[in-house]
N, C-alpha and C positions, 0 to 999 in steps of 0.2 A: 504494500500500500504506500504511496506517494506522500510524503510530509509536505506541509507545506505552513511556513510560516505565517501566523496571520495576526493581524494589527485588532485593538482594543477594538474599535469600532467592530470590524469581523467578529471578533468575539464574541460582543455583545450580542450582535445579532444572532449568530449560532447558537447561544444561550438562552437567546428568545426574550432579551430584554433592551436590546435595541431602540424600539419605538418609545422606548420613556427615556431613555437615557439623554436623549436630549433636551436640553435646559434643566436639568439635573446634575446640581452641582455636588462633584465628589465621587461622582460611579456608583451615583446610588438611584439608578436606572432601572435596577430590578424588581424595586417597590413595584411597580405596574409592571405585569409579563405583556410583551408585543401584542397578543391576543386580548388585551383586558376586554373589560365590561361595554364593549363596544353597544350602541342601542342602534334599533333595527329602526329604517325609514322605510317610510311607504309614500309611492308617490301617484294619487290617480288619476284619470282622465280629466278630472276638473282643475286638475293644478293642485290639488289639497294635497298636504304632506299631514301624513300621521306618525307618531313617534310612540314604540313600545320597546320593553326591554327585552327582547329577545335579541340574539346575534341572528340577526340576517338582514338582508335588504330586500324590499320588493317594489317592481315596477311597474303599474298597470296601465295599459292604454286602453281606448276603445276598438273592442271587436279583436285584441290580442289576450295572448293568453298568459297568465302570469311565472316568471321568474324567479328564482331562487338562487343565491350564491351566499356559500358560506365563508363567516367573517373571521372562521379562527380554523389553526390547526385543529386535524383530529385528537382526543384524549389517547395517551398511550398508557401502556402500564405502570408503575412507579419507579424510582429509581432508588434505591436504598445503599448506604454506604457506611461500613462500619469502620468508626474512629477507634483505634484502641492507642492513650495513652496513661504515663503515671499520673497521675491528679491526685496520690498521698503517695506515702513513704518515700525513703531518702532520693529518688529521682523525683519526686513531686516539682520540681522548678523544670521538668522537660513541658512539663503538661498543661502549666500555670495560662498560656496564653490560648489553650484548645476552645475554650468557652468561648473568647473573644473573636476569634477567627473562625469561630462556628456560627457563633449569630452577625457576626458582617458578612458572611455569604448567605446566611439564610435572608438578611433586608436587601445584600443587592439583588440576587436572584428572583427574589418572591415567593422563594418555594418550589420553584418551578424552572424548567426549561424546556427549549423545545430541541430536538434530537435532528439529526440529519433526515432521516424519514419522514421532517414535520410533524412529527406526535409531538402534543407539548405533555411533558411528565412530570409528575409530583417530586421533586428532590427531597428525601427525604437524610439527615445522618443521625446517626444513632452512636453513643458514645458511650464507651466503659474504660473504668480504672484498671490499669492494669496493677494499682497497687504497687508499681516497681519489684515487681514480682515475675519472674519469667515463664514459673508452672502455670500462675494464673495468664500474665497473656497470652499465651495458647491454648490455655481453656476456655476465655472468654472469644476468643476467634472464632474458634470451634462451630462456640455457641453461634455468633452472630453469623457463620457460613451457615450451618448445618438448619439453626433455627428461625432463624431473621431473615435466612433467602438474603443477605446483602449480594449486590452488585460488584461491589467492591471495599477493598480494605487499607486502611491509611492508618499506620505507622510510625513513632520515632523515641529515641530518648536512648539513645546506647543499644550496646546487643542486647539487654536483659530483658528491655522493651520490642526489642525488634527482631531477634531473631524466630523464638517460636513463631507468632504471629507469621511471619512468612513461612517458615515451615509450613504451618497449618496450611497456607493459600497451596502450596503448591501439592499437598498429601489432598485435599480438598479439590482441587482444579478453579480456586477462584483466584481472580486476581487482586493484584496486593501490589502497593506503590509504598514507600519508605523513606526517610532519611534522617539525619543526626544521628550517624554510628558511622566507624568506621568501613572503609569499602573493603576490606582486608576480610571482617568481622564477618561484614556480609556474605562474603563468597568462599574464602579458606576457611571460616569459622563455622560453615554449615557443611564442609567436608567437598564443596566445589574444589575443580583442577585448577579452576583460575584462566581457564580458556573457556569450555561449555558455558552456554545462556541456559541460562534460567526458563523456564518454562514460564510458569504464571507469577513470577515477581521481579521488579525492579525498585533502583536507588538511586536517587538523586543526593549525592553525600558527599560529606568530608573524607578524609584520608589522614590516615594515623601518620602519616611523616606531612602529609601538607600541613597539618597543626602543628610539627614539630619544625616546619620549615618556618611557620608564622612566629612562633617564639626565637625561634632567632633570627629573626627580621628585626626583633625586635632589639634582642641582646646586642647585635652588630653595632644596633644604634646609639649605645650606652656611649658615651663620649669616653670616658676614663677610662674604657676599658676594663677586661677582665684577664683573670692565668687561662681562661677556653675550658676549663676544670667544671665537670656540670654532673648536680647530684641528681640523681631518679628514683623516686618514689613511688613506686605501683601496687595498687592493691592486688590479692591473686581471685581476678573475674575475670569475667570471658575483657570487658575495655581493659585490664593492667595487662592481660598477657597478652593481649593484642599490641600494648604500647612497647611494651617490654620482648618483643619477638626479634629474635635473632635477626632475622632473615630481611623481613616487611616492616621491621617499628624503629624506636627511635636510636638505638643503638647502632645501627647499621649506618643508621642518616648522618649521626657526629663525626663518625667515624669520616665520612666523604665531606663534613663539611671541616672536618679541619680539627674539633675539639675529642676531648678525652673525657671519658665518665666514668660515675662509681656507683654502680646498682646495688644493693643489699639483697636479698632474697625478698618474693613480694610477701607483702603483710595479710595475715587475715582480713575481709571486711569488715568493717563497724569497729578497724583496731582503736584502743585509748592511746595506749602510753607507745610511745616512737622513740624513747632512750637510745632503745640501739642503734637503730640509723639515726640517729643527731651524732652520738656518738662516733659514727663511722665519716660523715661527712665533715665534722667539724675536724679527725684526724688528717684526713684527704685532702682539705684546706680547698676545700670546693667551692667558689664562687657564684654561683649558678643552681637553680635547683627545676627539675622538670617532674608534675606530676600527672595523676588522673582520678585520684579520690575524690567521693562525695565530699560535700560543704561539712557536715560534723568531722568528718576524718580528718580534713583539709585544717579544720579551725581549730583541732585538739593538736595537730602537730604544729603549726602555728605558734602558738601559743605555747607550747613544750619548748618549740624551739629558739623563741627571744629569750625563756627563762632561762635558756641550759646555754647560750652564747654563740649561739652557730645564727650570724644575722648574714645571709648572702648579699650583696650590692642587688642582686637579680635573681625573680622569685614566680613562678608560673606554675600555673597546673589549668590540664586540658578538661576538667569536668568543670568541678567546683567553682572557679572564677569564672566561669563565663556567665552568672547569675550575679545580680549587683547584691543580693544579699549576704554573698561570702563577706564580700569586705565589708558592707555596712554591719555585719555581726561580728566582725574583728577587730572593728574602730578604728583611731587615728595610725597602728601601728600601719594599717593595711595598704596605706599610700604607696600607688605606683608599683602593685601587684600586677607582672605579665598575666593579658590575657590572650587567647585568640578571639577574632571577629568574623562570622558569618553573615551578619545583618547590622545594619547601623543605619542612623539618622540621614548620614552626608552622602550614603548611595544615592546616584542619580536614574535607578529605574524606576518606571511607574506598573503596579500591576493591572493585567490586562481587566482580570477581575472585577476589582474595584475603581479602577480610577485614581486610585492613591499615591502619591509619590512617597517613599520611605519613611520622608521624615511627619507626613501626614499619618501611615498606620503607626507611629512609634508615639507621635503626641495623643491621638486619638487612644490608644491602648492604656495610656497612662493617665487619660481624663476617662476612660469609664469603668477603669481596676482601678485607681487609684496606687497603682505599683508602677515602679519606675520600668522604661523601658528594657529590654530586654535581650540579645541576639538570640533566641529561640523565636521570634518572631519569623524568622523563615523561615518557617513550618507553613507560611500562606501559601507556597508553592506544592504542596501537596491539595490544598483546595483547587488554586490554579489548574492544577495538570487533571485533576480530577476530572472537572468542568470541561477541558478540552479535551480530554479523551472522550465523555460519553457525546459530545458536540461531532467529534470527526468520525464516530466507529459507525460501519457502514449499518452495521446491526446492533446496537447498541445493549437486545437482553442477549446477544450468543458471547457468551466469555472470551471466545477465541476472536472473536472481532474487535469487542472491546480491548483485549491485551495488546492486539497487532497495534492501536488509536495510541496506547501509553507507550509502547515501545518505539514509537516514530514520531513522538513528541518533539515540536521545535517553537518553547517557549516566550518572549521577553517577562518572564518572571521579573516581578520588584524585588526579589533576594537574589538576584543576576541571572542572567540569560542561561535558557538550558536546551542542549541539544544533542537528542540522540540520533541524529542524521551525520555525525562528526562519524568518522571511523574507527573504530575498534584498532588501540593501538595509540592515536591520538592521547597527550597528557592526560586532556578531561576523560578518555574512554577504554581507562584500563580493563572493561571486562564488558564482555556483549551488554547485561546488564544493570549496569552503570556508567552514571554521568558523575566528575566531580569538578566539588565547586572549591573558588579559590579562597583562602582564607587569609586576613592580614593580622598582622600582628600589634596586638592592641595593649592598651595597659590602663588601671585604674587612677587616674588622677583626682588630686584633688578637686570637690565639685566647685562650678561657677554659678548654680545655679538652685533649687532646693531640695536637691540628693547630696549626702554626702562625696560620692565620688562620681566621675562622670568615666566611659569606656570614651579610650581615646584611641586611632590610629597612627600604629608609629612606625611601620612596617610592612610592606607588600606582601611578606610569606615570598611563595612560593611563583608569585605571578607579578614580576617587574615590569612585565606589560600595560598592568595594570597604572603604570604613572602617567599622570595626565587624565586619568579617567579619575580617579580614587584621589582626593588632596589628604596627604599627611596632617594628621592637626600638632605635629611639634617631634621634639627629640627625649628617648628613653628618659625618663627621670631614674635616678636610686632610689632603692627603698630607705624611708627613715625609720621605720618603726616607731614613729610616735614622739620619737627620741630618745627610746629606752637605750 
C-alpha cells in the first residue's frame, strides 16, 4: 500500500472533521463531525421553502417527481481502541498525561470519524492501569482484545508497560502501536533477530544509546570539563539491563565515544540504601554519573549520595528525570540535573490532530492538570498515528489492512516527524518495525518562571542535524547541590 504524506487540512478531513475546523481556533474542529446536524430543505413548486430536521434535501417541481440525496456518510461500525498505561505505581509519571490526551482527541474529533469507505464511526478509547505492573498489562490487553473487541492497542512507559501488551497483540493477531521504551527492548527483549518484522506491532521510540548519546551532548557541553570517568547505575529490569547490555547499551557507546566507566552489579528494584556503589564510585573518582531508576530509587540514592561525598560536576538518569517531579522532590540540591528531551515547548511542529503547536499542548496540559509540563507528552503521537491509520486503511475493521495503514505511516507529528517509508537500515529505521526518534540533551535548571526548575536544551544527542531547526537554550551548568 502506497504512503502518502498528508497535511493537517487532509487530515482533518479524512477524520471527518474538516467542515468545522474552519474558523475554529486551535484544531478544535472536531466539536462538529463534517456530517453534523445538517437540517433538510424542501423546496416547492410555489417557491415555498420548508425546513425540518431530518438530513436530507428535497426538491419538488410541478408535474416532477421528487428527489432524495443524502447529506451525511453512511453509519459504520464502531471503532474501539485500547489504551493501556501506568496511571499508579512507581511508572505512574508515564501515564500522568493519558487523560489529557485522551479527552483532546475525544473534543477535537467529536467522537467520531469518518473512514476511507465514508462510514462515519463512533471512536471510541477505553483505558486501563496497567499499574506498572507487567503480568497485569498483559492481562489487561488480553482483556480488552479478547473482551472489548478493540480495534487497536496503544502503549508506553518502558518495557514493563510495553512489552506484554504487545506480546498479547501479536499471540492475539491485533494490532498494537507503542512507544517510550527502548527499540532494543522492543525487539531483542521479546527474543526478535533484530532483522524479522513484527507481525501485528510496531514502535515509534527512543533508543537506549540515542538517550545515552543525548546525555553526552550534554556533558561535552560542560565548559570545565571532566576526567571522561562516568559512573552507571542500573536497576536489574528488563530498562537497566537493557541500558547496561554489552552489546546494544550504554557501555559499548562510551566506549566509541571516547570515555571510560565503572558499573557495579545492577541493584534490586525498589533498592534503599546505595552505600556500595557510592562507595565504589566515589573510589573510581568518577565525574559523571549515568542512570535509569524510578524517581524513589533515583531520590534515595541522591540523597545517600550528597551525604556520603561523592557530589559529580555531572548527574543524569534516563527514567527518573525526565519527570519535573524528580527534582522538584529533591529540592534546591537538584539544580542542573542531566536530563534527556523527547518533547519540549521550543519544538517547532504543529500536530496534524489538533492544531497545536508544542508549546500550545504543553501550556494547555498545565492549565487543565495543573502539573507542570512534561516530555511524556509525546505520547500524542500515538493518538496521531492512530487516527491516521484507521483514516488510510482500505478496510478499516480487517486487522491486516489496518496494520498494512500503521506500518506505512508518514507523519508530521508535533513530537517530530515520523516515517516508516525511510528504509530499513536508515539511523531512524533500525528494524522493519520501528521508527526512532531523536533525543536532545537537556538539563534541569533553575526555574524562571512558577516551577521550580525549568527542562532546558543543551544538547542535540545524537542528531546535529538537528541545528538550526532545535535552538539550544544555553551551556551545561554544574550541579550545586544546594550548596551542601
Amino acid at each position: 500500500m502506497e504512503s502518502k504524506e498528508v497535511s493537517r487540512r487532509e487530515f482533518l478531513k479524512m477524520a471527518g472533521v474538516a467542515g468545522a475546523a474552519v474558523g475554529m481556533a486551535g484544531g478544535l474542529g472536531g466539536l462538529l463531525a463534517a456530517c453534523g446536524d445538517e437540517k433538510e430543505t424542501t423546496t416547492t413548486a410555489a417557491g415555498e421553502t420548508t425546513t425540518t430536521a431530518a438530513g436530507e434535501t428535497t426538491t419538488t417541481a410541478a408535474g416532477e417527481t421528487t428527489t432524495t440525496a443524502a447529506a451525511g456518510p453512511e453509519q459504520g461500525s464502531p471503532l474501539k481502541v485500547g489504551v493501556v498505561m501506568p496511571m499508579t505505581g512507581p511508572l505512574a509519571e508515564f501515564g500522568a498525561p493519558t487523560k489529557y490526551l485522551t479527552e483532546k482527541v475525544k473534543e477535537v474529533t467529536g467522537g467520531k470519524i469518518v473512514t476511507k469507505d465514508n462510514k462515519e464511526r463512533a471512536l471510541e478509547w477505553i483505558e486501563y492501569d496497567s499499574q506498572s505492573d507487567s503480568n497485569r498489562a498483559a492481562t489487561v490487553t488480553g482483556d480488552l482484545i479478547q473482551n472489548n473487541k478493540v480495534n487497536l492497542i496503544m502503549a508506553e512507559g518502558g518495557p514493563d508497560s510495553v512489552l506484554g501488551p504487545a506480546d498479547q497483540c501479536e499471540a492475539l493477531g491485533c494490532p498494537g502501536i507503542f512507544c517510550n521504551l527502548p527499540w532494543t527492548a522492543f525487539t531483542f527483549g521479546r527474543g526478535n533477530d533484530g532483522v524479522t518484522p513484527f507481525k501485528w506491532t510496531y514502535a515509534v521510540t527512543i533508543g537506549t544509546q540515542e538517550n545515552g548519546r543525548a546525555a553526552v551532548s550534554a556533558f561535552e557541553r560542560y565548559t570545565p570539563g571532566t576526567n571522561k570517568k562516568v559512573a552507571l547505575l542500573y536497576p536489574n529490569n528488563a530498562n537497566g539491563i537493557e541500558y547496561a547490555d554489552m552489546d546494544n547499551g550504554i557501555p559499548p557507546l562510551l566506549d566509541e565515544l571516547g570515555y571510560t566507566w565503572v558499573m557495579p552489579d545492577l541493584y534490586p528494584p525498589g533498592s534503599e540504601d546505595f552505600t556500595a556503589q557510592i562507595s565504589t564510585f566515589k573510589k573510581e573518582g568518577c565525574e559523571m554519573l549515568m542512570g535509569s531508576g524510578v524517581t524513589p530509587e533515583f531520590a534515595n540514592f541522591f540523597s545517600q549520595a550528597v551525604q556520603q561525598g561523592f557530589k559529580p560536576p555531572l548527574m543524569s538518569n534516563g527514567i527518573a528525570l525526565l519527570f519535573p517531579s524528580a527534582p522538584a522532590s529533591m529540592g534546591p540540591a537538584a539544580e542542573n540535573c542531566i536530563m534527556e528531551i523527547a518533547f519540549d515547548p521550543s519544538f517547532p511542529w504543529t500536530s496534524p490532530l489538533t492544531g497545536q503547536t508544542c508549546a500550545e499542548i504543553w501550556d494547555e496540559y498545565e492549565e487543565r492538570t495543573g502539573n507542570q509540563g512534561q516530555g511524556i507528552l509525546n505520547a500524542i503521537r500515538l493518538y496521531e498515528w492512530a487516527v491516521d491509520a484507521f483514516t488510510r486503511a482500505d478496510n478499516v475493521e480487517d486487522p491486516e489492512s489496518l496494520i498494512e495503514a500503521i506500518g506505512t505511516a508518514k507523519i508530521d507529528s508535533a513530537a517530530y516527524p515520523m516515517d516508516f517509508t525511510l528504509p530499513v537500515g536508515h539511523k531512524q529505521r533500525p528494524h522493519p518495525s520501528v521508527f526512532v526518534l531523536p533525543v536532545m540533551g537537556g538539563q534541569w535548571q533553575k526555574g524562571k518562571g512558577k516551577w521550580p526548575f525549568d527542562q532546558v536544551i543543551v544538547g542535540y544527542g545524537g542528531f546535529p542535524e538537528l541545528e538550526g531547526t532545535l535552538s539550544l537554550g544555553g551551556e551545561t551548568l554544574g550541579m550545586t547541590y544546594g550548596g551542601a
